[in-house]
C-alpha positions as CSV (number, residue, x, y, z in Angstrom):
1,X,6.2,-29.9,11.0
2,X,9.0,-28.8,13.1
3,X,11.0,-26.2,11.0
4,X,15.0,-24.4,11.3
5,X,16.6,-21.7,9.5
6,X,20.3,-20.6,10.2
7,X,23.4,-19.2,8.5
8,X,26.4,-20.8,7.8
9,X,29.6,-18.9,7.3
10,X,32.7,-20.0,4.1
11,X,31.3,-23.5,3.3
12,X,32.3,-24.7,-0.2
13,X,29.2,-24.1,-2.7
14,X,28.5,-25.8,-5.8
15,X,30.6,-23.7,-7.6
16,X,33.9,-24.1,-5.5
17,X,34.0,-21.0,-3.8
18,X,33.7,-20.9,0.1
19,X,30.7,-18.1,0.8
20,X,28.9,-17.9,3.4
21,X,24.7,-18.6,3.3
22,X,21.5,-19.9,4.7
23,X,19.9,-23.4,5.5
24,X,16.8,-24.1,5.6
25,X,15.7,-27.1,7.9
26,X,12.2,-29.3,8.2
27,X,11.1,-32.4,9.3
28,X,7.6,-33.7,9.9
29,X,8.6,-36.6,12.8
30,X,7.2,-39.2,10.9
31,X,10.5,-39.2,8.0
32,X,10.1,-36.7,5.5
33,X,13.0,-34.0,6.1
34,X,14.0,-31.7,3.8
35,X,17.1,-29.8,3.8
36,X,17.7,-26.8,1.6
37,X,21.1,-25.0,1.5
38,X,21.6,-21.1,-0.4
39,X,24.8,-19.7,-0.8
40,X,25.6,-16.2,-1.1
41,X,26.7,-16.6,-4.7
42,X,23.3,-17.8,-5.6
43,X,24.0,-21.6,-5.7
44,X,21.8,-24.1,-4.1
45,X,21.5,-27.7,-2.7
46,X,18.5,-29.3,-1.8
47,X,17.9,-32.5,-0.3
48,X,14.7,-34.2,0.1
49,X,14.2,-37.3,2.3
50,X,10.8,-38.9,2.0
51,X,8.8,-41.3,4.5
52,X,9.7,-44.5,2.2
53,X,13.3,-44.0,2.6
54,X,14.2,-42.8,-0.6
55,X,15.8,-39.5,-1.4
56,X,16.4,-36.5,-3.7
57,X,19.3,-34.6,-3.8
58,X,19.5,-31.4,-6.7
59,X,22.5,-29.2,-6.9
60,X,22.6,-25.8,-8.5
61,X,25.3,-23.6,-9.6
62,X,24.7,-20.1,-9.4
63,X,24.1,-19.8,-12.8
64,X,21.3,-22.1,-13.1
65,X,22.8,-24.8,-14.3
66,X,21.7,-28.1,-12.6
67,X,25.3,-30.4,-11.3
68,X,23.0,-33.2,-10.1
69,X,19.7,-34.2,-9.5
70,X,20.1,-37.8,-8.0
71,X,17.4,-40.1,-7.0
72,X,17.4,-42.9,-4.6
73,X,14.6,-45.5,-3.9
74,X,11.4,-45.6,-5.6
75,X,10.0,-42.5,-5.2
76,X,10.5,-39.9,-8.2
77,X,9.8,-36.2,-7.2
């Protein structure tokens, strides 16, 4: 599993504020890739991309509160 970390600086967050923060990379070659985005303020976006095609994205304002979890294809995390 090949796997990335870098920062990213004023990109809009969950939230609406433009912070900067860290992204978190990793794919396996064979289709799974997950992507996971933390913002300075404590918000988060993760996105999961499974072998079958189907995919996960969760988004999290700093406060916990959950914005979306959306599901594609058939596979349910």
């Amino acid at each position: 599993m090949i796997s990335t970390s870098s920062p990213f600086t004023a990109e809009p967050a969950p939230c609406g504020h433009a912070v900067d923060g860290r992204r978190h990379q990793e794919n396996d070659d064979a289709g799974l890739l997950i992507d996971d985005r933390v913002y300075a303020c404590g918000c988060r976006v993760i996105r999961h991309e499974y072998h079958d095609g189907s995919v996960r994205i969760k988004t999290i304002r700093h406060d916990g509160k959950v914005l979306a979890d959306e599901h594609s294809g058939n596979h349910e995390a």
